[in-house]
NUVOMI-362081 format. One record per residue: x negated, y, z negated of N, C-alpha, C in turn. Coordinates in steps of 0.1 Angstrom, whole numbers, padded with zeros to 4 digits, always signed. Layout:
BEGIN
XYZXYZXYZ;...
REM end
This chain:
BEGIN
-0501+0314+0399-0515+0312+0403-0522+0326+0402;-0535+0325+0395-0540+0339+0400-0549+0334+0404;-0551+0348+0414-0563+0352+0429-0576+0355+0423;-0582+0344+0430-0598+0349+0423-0602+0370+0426;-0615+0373+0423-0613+0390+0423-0619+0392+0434;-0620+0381+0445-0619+0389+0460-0610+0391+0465;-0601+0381+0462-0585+0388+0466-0580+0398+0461;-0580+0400+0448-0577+0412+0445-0584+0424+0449;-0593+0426+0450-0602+0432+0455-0596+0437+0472;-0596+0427+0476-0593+0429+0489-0580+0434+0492;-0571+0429+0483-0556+0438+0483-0558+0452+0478;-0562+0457+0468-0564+0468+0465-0570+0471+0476;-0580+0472+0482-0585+0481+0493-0575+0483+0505;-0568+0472+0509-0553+0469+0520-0545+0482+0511;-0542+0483+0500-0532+0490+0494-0531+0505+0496;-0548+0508+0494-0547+0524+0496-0551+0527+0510;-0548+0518+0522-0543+0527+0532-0530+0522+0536;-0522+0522+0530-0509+0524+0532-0495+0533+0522;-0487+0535+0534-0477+0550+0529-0470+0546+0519;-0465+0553+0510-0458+0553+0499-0443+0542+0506;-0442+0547+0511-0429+0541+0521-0429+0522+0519;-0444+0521+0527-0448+0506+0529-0450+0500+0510;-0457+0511+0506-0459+0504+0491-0449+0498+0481;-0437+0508+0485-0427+0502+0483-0421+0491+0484;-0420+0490+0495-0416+0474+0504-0420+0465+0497;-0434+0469+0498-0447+0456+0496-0441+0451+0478;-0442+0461+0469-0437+0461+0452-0425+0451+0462;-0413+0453+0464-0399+0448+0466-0408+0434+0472;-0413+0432+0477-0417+0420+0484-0422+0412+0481;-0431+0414+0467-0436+0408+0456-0428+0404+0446;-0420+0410+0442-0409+0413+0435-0402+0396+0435;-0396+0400+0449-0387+0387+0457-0393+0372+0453;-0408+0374+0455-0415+0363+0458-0414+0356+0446;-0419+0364+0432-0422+0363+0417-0411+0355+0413;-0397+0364+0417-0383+0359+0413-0381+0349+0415;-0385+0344+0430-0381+0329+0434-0387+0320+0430;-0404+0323+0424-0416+0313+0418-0410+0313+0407;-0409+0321+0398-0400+0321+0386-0391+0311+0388;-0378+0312+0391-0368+0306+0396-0370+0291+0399;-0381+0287+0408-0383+0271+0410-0393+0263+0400;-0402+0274+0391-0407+0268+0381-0397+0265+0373;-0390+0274+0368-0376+0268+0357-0368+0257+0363;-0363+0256+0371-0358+0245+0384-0365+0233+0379;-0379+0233+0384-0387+0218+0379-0388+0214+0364;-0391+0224+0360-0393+0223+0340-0378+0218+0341;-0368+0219+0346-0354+0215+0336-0353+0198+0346;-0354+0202+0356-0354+0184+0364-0360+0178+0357;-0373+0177+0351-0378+0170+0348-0375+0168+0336;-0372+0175+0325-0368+0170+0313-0352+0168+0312;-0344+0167+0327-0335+0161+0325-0338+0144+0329;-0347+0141+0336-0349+0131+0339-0352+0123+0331;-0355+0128+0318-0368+0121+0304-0349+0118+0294;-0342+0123+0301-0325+0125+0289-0320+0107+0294;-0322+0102+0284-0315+0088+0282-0298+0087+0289;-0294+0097+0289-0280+0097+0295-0280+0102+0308;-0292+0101+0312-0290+0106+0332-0286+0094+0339;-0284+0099+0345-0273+0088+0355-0282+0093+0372;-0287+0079+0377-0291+0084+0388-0282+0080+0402;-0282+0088+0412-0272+0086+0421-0277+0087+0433;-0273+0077+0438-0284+0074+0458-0275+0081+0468;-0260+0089+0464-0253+0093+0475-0244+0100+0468;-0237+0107+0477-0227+0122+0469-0216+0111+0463;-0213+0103+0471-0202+0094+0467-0204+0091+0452;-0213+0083+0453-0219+0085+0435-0217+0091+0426;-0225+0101+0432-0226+0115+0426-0208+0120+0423;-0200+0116+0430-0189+0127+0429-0179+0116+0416;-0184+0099+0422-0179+0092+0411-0183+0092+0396;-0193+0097+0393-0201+0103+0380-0189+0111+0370;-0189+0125+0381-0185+0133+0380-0165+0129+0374;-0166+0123+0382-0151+0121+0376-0148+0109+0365;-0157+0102+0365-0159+0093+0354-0161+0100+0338;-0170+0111+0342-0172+0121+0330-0163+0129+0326;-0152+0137+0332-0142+0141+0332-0131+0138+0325;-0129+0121+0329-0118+0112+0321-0123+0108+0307;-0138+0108+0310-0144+0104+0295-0142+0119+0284;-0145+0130+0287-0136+0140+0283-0130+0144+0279;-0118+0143+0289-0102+0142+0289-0102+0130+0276;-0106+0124+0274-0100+0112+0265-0102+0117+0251;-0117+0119+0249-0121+0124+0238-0114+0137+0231;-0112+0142+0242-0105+0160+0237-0089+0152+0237;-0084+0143+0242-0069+0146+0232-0065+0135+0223;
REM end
């Protein structure tokens, strides 16, 4: 998302009264944030186009889920020997 230019505005002015020390942090803190927005955009982009994959298999419980998993496994196992 970007900040309309009163936000920015307003952080730059917050910015230069604070110590090199803090500006630091603040960069590292930003930093964190980006990584993780990054991080759960890619997260949703790939859920979703796994959802659109004809071969998803949807599962209402781990049980499921773990029977999936082993179903796929043997199907696998079969093909590879």
């Amino acid at each position: 998302m970007i900040a309309n230019n009163y936000d920015i505005e307003r952080i730059n002015e917050m910015l230069k009264e604070l110590s090199p020390e803090t500006i630091t942090a603040v960069i590292a803190f930003i930093a964190y944030h980006a990584d993780r927005e990054r991080r759960h955009n890619k997260f949703v982009a790939e859920t979703l186009a796994a959802e659109q994959e004809p071969d998803s298999i949807i599962c209402d419980t781990a049980e499921e889920v773990m029977e999936a998993i082993r179903n796929w496994t043997e199907e696998v196992a079969e093909v590879n020997s």
